[in-house]
N, CA, C and O of each residue as an XYZ file, in Angstrom:
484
protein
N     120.804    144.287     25.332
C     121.175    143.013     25.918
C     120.232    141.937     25.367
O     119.037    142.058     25.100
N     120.990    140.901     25.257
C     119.834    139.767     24.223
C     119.386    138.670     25.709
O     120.061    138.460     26.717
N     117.880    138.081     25.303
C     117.757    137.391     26.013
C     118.093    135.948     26.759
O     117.468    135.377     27.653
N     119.661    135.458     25.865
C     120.227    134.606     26.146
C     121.407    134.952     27.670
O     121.869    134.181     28.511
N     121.543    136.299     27.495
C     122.364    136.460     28.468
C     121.195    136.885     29.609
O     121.245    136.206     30.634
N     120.422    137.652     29.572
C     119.194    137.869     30.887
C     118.991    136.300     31.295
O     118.937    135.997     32.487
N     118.900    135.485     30.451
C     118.352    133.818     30.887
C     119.639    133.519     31.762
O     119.508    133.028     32.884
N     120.876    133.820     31.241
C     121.999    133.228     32.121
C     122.542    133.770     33.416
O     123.242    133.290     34.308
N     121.680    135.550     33.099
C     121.843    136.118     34.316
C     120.994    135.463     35.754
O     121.369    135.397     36.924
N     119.642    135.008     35.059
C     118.820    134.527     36.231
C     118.723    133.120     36.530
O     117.913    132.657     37.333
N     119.781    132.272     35.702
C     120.178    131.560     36.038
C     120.952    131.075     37.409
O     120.695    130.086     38.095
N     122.171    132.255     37.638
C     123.204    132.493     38.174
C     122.503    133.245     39.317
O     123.121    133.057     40.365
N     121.550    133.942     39.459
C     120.713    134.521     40.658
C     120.225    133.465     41.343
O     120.645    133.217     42.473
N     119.231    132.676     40.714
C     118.460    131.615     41.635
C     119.563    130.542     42.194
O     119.313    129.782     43.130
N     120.742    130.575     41.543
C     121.767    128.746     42.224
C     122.054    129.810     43.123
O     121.855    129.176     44.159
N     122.511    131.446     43.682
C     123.251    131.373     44.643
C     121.918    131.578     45.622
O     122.143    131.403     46.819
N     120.233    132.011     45.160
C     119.522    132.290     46.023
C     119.368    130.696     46.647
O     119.311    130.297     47.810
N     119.335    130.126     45.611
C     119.063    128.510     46.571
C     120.180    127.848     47.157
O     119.942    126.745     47.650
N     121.586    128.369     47.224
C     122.470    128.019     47.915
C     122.593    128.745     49.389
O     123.131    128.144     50.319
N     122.022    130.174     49.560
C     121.511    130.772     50.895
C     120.328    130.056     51.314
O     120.141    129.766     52.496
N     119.583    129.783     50.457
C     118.485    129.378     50.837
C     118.055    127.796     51.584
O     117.159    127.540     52.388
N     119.292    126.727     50.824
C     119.666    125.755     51.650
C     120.376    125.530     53.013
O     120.176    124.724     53.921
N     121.504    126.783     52.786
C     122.328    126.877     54.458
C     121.171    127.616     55.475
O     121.171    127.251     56.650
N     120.230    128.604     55.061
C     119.080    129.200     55.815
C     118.564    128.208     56.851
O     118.653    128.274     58.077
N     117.725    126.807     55.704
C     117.305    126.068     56.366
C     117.949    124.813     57.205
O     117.515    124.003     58.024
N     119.184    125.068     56.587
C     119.407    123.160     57.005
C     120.797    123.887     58.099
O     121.757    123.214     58.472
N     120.642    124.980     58.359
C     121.437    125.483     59.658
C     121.621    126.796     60.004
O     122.616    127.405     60.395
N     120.293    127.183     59.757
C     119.871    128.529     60.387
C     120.524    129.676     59.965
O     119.990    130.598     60.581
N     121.447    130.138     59.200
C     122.198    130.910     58.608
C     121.847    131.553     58.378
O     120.851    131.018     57.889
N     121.613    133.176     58.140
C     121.340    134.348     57.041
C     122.393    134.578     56.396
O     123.479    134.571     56.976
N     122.290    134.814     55.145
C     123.307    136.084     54.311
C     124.734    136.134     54.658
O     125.714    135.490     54.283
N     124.533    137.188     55.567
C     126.007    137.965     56.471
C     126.449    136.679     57.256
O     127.621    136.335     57.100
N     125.660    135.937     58.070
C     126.597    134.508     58.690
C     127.552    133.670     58.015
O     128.674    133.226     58.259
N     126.578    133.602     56.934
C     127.027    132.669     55.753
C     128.610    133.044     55.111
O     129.610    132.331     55.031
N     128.409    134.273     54.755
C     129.721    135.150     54.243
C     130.798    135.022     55.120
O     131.824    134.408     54.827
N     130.479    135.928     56.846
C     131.159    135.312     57.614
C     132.271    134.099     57.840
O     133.497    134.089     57.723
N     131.387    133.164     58.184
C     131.687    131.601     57.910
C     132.527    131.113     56.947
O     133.277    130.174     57.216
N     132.510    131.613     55.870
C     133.014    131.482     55.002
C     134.254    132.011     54.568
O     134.935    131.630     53.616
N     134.471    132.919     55.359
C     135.539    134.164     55.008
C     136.475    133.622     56.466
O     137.666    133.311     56.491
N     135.647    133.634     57.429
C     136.610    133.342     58.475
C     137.901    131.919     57.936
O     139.132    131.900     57.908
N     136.547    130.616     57.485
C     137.769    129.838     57.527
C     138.720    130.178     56.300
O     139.731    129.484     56.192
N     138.488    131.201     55.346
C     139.247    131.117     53.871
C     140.557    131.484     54.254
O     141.602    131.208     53.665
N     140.332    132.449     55.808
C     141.588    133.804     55.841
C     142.229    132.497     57.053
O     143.378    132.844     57.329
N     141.940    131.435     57.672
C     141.916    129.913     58.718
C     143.335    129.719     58.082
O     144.455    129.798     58.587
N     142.860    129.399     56.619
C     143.522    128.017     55.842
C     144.659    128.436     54.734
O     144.310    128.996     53.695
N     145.688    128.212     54.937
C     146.593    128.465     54.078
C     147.401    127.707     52.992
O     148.608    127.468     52.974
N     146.518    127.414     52.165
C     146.879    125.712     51.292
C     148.093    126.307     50.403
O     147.864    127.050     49.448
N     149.243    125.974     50.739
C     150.464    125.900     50.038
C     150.547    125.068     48.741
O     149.549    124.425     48.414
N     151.436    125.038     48.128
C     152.109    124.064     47.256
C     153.050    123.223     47.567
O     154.054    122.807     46.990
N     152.194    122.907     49.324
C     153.608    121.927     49.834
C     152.291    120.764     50.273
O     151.085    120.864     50.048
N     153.118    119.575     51.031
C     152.268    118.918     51.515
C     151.296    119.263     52.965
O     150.358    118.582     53.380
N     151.802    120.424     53.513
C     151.122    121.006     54.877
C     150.040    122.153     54.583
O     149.915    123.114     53.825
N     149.428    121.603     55.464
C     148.265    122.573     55.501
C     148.465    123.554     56.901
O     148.498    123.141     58.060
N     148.558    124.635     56.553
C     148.982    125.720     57.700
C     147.413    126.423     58.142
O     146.700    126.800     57.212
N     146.939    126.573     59.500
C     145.715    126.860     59.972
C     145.922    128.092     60.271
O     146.787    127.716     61.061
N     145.946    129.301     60.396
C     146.039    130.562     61.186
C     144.791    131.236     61.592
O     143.867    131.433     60.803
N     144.771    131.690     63.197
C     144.001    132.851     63.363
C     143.603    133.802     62.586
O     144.348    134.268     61.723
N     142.221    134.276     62.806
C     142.038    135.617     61.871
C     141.305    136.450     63.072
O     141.013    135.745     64.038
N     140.890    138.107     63.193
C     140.188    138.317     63.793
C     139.116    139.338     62.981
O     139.195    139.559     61.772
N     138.337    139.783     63.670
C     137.193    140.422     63.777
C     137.346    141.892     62.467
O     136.498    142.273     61.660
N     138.585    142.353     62.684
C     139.049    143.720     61.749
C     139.290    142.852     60.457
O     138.617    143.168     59.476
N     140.249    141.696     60.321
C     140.682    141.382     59.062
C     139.265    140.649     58.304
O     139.162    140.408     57.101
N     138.397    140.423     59.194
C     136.830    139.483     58.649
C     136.010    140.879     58.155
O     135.372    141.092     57.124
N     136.236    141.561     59.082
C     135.186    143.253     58.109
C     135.712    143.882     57.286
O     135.006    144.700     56.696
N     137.158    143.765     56.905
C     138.265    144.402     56.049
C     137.423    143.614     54.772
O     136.795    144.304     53.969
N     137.457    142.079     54.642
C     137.724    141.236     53.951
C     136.213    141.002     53.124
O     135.947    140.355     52.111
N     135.349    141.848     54.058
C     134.165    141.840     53.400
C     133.581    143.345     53.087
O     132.683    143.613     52.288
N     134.089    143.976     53.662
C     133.744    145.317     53.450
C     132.298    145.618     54.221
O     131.349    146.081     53.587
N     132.225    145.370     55.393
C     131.166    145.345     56.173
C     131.504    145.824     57.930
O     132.533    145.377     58.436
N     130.754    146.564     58.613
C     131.069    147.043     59.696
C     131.808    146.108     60.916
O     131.455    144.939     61.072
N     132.399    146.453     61.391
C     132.985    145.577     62.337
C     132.026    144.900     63.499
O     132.157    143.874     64.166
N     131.076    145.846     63.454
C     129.747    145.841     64.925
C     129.159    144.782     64.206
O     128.646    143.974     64.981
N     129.059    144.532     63.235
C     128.254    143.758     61.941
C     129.034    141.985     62.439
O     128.549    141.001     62.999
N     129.996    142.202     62.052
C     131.150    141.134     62.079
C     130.866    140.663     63.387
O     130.353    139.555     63.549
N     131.239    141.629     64.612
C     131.012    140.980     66.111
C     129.483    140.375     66.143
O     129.233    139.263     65.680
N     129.021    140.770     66.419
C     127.310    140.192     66.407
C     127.058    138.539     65.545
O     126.499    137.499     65.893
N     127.602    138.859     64.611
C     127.622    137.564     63.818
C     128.201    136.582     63.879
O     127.907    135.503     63.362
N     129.430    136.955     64.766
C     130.817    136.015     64.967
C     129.875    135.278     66.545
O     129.892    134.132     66.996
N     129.280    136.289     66.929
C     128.981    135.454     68.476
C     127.978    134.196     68.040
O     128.017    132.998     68.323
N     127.064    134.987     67.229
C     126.142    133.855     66.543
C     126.668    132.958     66.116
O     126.352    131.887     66.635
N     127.649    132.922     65.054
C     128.144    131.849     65.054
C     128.987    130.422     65.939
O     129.070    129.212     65.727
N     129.527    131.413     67.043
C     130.016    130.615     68.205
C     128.653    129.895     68.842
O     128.647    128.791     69.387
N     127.446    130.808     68.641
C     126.368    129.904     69.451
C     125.820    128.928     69.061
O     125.176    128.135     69.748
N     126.136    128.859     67.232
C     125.320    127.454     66.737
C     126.881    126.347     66.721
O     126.904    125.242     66.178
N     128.149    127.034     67.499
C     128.936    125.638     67.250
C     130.196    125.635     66.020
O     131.194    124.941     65.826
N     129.515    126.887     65.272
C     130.301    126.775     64.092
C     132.081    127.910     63.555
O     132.803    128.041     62.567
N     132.005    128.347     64.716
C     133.236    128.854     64.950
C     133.772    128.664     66.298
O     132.940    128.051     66.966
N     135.069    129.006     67.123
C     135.581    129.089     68.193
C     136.252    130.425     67.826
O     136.662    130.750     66.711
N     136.298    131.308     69.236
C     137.261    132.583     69.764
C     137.647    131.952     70.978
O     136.937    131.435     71.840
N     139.203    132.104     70.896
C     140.062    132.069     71.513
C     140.836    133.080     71.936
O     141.863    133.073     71.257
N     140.846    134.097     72.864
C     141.376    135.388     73.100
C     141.704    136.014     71.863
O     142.803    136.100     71.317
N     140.607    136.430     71.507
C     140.225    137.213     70.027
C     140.479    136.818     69.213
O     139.978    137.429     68.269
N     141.381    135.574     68.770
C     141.344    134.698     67.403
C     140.228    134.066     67.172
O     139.387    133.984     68.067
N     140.077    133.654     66.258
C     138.457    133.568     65.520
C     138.657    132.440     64.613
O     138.906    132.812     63.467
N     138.615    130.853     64.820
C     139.066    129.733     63.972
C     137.856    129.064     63.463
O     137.076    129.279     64.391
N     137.320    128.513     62.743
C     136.120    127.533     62.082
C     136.442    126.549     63.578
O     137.428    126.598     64.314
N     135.386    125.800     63.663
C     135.178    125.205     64.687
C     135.722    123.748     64.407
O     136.527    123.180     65.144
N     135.121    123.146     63.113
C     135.723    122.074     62.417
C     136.071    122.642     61.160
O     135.633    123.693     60.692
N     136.994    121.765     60.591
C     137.488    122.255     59.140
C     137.327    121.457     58.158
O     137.611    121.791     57.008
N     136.663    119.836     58.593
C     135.978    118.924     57.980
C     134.761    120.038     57.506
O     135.050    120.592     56.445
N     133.795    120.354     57.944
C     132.710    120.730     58.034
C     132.774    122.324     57.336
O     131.641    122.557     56.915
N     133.539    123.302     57.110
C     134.120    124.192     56.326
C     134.088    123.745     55.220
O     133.460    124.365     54.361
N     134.567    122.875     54.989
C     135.348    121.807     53.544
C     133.838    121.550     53.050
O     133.401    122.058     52.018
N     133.153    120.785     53.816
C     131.883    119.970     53.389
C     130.517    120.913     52.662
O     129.743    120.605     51.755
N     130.664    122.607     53.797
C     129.959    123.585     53.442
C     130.269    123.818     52.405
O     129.240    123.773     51.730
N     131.380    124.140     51.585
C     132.296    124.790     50.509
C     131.673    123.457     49.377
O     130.962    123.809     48.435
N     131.868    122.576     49.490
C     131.640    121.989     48.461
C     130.089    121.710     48.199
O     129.835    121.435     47.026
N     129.218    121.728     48.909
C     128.220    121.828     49.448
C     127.767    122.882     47.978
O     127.338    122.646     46.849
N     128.209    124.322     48.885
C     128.103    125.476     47.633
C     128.213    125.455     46.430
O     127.425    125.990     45.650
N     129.559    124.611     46.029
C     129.630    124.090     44.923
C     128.736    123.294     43.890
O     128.686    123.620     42.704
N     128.228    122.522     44.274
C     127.419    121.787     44.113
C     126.123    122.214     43.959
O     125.336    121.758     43.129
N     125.793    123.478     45.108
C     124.319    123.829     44.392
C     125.066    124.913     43.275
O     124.415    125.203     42.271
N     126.269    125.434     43.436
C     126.279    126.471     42.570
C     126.533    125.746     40.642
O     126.632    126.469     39.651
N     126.572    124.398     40.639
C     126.854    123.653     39.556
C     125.514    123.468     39.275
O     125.253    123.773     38.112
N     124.661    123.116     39.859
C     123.157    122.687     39.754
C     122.130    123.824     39.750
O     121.361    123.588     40.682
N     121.831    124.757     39.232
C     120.550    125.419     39.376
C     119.181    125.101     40.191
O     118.404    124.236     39.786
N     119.057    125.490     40.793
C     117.491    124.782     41.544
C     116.415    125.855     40.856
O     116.729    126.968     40.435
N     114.816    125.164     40.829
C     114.353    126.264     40.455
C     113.454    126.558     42.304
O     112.921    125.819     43.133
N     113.783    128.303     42.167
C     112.847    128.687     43.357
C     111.371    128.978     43.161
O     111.039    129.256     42.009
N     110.256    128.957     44.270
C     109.297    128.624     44.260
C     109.103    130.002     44.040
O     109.593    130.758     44.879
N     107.912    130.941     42.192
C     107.905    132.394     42.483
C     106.394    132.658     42.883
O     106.026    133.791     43.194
């Protein structure tokens, strides 16, 4: 392996470590929340090729399916997330809380994932 691709590999390590590493701080997040969060509203939002945007429930099995992670894993995390605000359950449906703010996270990601940060070694 030549060292142009190791450089691009650790390139691509540090934007997503500093993209956990920004949701960590600027809203308490770990890892698995983050994924969570993320997965909940993806499986939320159903962007057609029409002008409507269709919202749907997801629950708890299709969020551990979707990540390949324990369901006990999923519950624990889902409550956490209801406690900082950032999801709602509704008799076991499981919706992003805002979808402005989904949107804003997502691009958010984007953005560090376009930008490299360097982390402190």
């Amino acid at each position: 392996m030549d060292t142009r691709t190791i450089s691009q590999a650790k390139r691509n390590i540090r934007s997503l470590l500093s993209i956990v590493d920004h949701f960590r701080c600027s809203l308490g997040l770990n890892i698995d929340e983050l994924m969570i969060y993320m997965t909940v509203g993806d499986l939320n939002v159903s962007a057609r090729k029409t002008e409507f945007l269709y919202i749907r429930p997801t629950n708890m099995t299709a969020v551990a399916y979707s990540l390949n992670i324990p369901r006990e894993t999923v519950r624990r995390k889902i409550k956490s997330l209801v406690d900082k605000g950032l999801l709602k359950v509704r008799n076991r449906e499981i919706f992003v809380a805002e979808l402005d703010d989904w949107v804003a996270i997502s691009n958010k990601m984007r953005e560090y994932g376009d930008t490299p940060v360097a982390l402190a070694s």
